[in-house]
C-alpha positions in Angstrom: 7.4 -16.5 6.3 7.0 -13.0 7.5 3.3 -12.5 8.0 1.6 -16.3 8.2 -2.4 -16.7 8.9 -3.1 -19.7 10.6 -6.9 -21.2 10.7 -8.5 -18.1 10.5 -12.0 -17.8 10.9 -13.8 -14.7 10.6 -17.5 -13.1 10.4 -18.7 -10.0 9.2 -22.2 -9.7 10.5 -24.0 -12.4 9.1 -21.8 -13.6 6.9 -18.7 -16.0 7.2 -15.9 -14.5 5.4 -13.0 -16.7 6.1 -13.6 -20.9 7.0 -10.2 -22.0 8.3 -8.1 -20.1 6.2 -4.0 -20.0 5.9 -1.7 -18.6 3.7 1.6 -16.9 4.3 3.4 -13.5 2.9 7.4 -14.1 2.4 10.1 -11.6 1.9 9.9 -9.6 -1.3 6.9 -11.8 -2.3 4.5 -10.0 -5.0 1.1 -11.0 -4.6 -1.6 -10.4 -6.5 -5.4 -10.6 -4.3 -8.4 -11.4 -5.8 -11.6 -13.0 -5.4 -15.9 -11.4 -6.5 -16.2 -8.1 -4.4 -17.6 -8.6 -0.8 -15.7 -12.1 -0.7 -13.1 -10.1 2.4 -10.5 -9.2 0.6 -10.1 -5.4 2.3 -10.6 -7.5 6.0 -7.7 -9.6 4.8 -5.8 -6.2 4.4 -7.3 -4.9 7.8 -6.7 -8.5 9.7 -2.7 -8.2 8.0 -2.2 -4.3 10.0 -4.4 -5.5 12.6 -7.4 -3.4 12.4 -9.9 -6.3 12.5 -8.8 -9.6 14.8 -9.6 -12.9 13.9 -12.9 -14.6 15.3 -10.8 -18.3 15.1 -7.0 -18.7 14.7 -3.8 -16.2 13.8 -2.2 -13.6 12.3 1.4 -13.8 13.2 3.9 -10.9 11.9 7.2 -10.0 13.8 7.1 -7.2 16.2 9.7 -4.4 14.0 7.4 -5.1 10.6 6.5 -2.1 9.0 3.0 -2.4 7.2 2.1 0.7 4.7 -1.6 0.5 3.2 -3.4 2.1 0.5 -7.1 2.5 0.5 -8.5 5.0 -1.2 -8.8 7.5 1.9 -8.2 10.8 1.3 -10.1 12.5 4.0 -8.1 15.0 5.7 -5.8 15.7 3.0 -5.3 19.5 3.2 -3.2 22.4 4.2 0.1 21.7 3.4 1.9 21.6 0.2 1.7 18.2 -1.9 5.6 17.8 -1.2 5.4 18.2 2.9 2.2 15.9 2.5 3.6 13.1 0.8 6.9 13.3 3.1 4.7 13.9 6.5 3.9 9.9 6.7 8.1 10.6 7.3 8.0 11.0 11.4 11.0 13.3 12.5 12.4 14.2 8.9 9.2 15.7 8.1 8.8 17.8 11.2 12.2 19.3 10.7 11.7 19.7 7.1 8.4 21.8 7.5 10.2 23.7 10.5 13.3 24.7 8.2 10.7 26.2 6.1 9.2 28.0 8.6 12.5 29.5 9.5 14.0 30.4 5.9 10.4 32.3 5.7 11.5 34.1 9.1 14.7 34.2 8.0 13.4 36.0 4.6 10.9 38.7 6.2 13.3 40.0 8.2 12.9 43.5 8.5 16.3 44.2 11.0 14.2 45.4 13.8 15.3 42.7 15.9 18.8 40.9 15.6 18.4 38.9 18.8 15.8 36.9 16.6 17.3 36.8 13.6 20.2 35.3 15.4 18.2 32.7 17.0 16.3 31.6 13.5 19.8 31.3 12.2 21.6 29.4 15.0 18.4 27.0 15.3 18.6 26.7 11.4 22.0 25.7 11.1 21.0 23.1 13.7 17.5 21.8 11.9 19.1 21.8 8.7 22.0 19.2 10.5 19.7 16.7 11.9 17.4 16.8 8.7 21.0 16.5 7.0 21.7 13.6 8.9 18.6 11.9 8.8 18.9 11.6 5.3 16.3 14.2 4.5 17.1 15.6 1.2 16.9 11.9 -0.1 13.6 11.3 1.3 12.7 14.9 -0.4 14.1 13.7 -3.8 12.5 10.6 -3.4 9.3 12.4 -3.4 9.8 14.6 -6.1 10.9 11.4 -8.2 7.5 9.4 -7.1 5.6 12.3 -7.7 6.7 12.9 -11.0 6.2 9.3 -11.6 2.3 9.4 -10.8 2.2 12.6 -13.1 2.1 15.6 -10.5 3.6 18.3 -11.8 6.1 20.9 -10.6 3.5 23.6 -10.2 1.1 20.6 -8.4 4.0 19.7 -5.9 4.5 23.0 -4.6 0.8 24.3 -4.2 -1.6 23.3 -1.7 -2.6 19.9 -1.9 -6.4 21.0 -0.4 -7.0 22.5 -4.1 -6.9 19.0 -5.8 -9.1 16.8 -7.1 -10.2 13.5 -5.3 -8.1 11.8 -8.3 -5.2 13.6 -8.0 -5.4 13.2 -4.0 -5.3 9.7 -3.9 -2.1 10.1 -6.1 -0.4 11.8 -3.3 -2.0 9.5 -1.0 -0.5 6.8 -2.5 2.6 8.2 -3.0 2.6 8.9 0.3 2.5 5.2 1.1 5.5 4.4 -1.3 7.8 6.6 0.0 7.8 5.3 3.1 9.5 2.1 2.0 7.5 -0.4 4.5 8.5 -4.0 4.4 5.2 -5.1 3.0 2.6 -2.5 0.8 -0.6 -3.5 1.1 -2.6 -1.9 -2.3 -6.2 -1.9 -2.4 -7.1 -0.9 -6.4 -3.6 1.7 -6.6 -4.0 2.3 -10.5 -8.0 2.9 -10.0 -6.9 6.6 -11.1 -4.0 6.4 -12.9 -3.6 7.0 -16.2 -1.8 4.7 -18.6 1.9 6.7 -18.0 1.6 6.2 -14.4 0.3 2.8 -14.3 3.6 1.8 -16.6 5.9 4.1 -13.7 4.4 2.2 -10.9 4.6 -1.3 -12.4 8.1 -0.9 -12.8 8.2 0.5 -9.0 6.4 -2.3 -7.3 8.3 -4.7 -9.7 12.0 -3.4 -8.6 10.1 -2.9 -5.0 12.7 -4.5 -2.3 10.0 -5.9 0.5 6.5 -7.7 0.0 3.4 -6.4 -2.0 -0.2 -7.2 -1.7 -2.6 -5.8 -4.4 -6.0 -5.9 -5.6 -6.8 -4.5 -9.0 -9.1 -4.8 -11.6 -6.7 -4.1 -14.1 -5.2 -7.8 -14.9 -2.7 -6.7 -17.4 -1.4 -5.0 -13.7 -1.4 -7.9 -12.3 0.1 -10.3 -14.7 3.1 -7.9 -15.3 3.7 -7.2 -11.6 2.9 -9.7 -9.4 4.3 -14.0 -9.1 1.3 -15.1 -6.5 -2.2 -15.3 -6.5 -4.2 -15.7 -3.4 -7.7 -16.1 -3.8 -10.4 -15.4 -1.4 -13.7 -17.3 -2.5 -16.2 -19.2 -0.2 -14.6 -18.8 2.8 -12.0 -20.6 1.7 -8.3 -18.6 0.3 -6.2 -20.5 -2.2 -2.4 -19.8 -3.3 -1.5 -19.8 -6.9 2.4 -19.5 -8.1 2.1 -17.8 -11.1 0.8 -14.7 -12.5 -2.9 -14.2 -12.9 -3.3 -15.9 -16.9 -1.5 -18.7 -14.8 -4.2 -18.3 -11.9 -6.8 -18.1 -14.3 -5.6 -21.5 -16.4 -4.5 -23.7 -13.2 -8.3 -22.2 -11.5 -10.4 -23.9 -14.9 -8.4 -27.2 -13.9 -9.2 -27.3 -10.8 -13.2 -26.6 -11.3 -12.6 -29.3 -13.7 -11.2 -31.6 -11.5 -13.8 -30.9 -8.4 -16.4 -31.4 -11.1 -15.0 -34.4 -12.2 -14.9 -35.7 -8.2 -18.5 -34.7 -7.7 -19.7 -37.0 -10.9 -17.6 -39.7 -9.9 -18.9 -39.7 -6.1 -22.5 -39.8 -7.6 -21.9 -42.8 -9.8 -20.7 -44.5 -6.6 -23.4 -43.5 -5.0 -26.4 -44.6 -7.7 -23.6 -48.1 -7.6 -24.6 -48.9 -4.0 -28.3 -47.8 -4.3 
């Protein structure tokens, strides 16, 4: 596995979130999290990137993983255009892209008082634009533009100043944000929660095709049965793993009620047998 939880125990104040739990993330797998609100499902996402530790047991990933998460913040999202935001999650290729910018606007205003300068924006440039080049950067800025487009932005929305949207339209860029960095496992707390029904279709077909591991919650189940293969529930304290999509999860959960119901009567008749 790539991510495995061993016996973990953990308590939120005074409540007792997980009891012993395990359950493992593999390669590629697409999992689908649910479980009634409050039960820890965003401290599973938080124990998984390491923000919260266990109180008992593991949480075992290798070193190199790369971990992207989706929550719903948006704080701080201004300043910059919605393209250079989306891409700045991007380390190097995003600094170089945002300085090539700064220089073609040099580069642009010049008014030929001073050619020393001119010649510097130029030589440093040609040298920017190489690297950014190199590191692939015009495919990380199509990429982008493709995601985007997918979650609805507009042309005119991707070049403006991402400080002028609306909470629901940040926490498209936020999320696209997240996808275009490609991370071996996306963890997605609620992702369609303001998508519309266009965008919900793009980014099923995205997470489907997706190469490394997702996690979701979502409220939306027809999400969830078209997109993920696992369910892990978190109820009780205790976390279950389902193969199947959620009407799967939802069928094989009713047998298993069933079954412990069945268990409990039949431990009470042998009970009332030896009183």
């Amino acid at each position: 596995p790539m991510i495995a939880l061993s016996n973990v125990t953990k308590q939120y104040g005074g409540q007792v979130l997980f009891v012993d739990a395990s359950f493992q993330i593999n390669p590629g797998e697409k999992i689908g999290l649910v479980g009634p609100n409050g039960a820890g499902k965003t401290t599973l996402f938080r124990l998984i990137i390491g923000q919260e530790t266990p109180d008992e047991g593991t949480v075992e990933k290798p070193r190199r993983l790369s971990v992207g998460y989706f929550n719903q913040d948006i704080s701080g999202l201004r300043g910059r255009s919605v393209l250079s935001e989306t891409i700045a999650g991007s380390g190097e290729v995003a600094q170089l892209g945002d300085e090539m910018k700064a220089l073609e606007a040099q580069m642009a205003a010049d008014t030929g008082d001073d050619p020393d300068a001119l010649d510097a924006a130029v030589t440093r440039y040609g040298e920017v634009q190489a690297r950014f080049q190199e590191l692939g950067g015009y495919d990380v800025e199509a990429r982008a533009q493709t995601i985007l487009a997918g979650l609805g932005l507009t042309p005119e929305q991707v070049a403006a100043d991402v400080g002028n949207l609306s909470g629901g339209w940040k926490m498209r860029v936020a999320l696209a944000k997240i996808l275009l960095q490609k991370p071996d496992v996306l963890l997605l707390d609620e992702p369609t929660n303001y998508l519309d029904i266009e965008s919900i279709l793009w980014l099923e077909g995205f997470l489907r095709d997706y190469p490394g591991a997702v996690i979701m919650t979502s409220h939306d189940r027809e999400v969830m049965n078209r997109v993920v293969k696992k369910i892990v529930e978190i109820d009780g304290g205790q976390v279950r793993s389902y193969s199947g999509n959620y009407d799967f999860y939802e069928q094989a959960r009713q047998l298993d009620a069933a079954r412990r119901e069945a268990e409990y009567q039949r431990q009470q008749a042998m009970l009332a047998k030896e009183l």
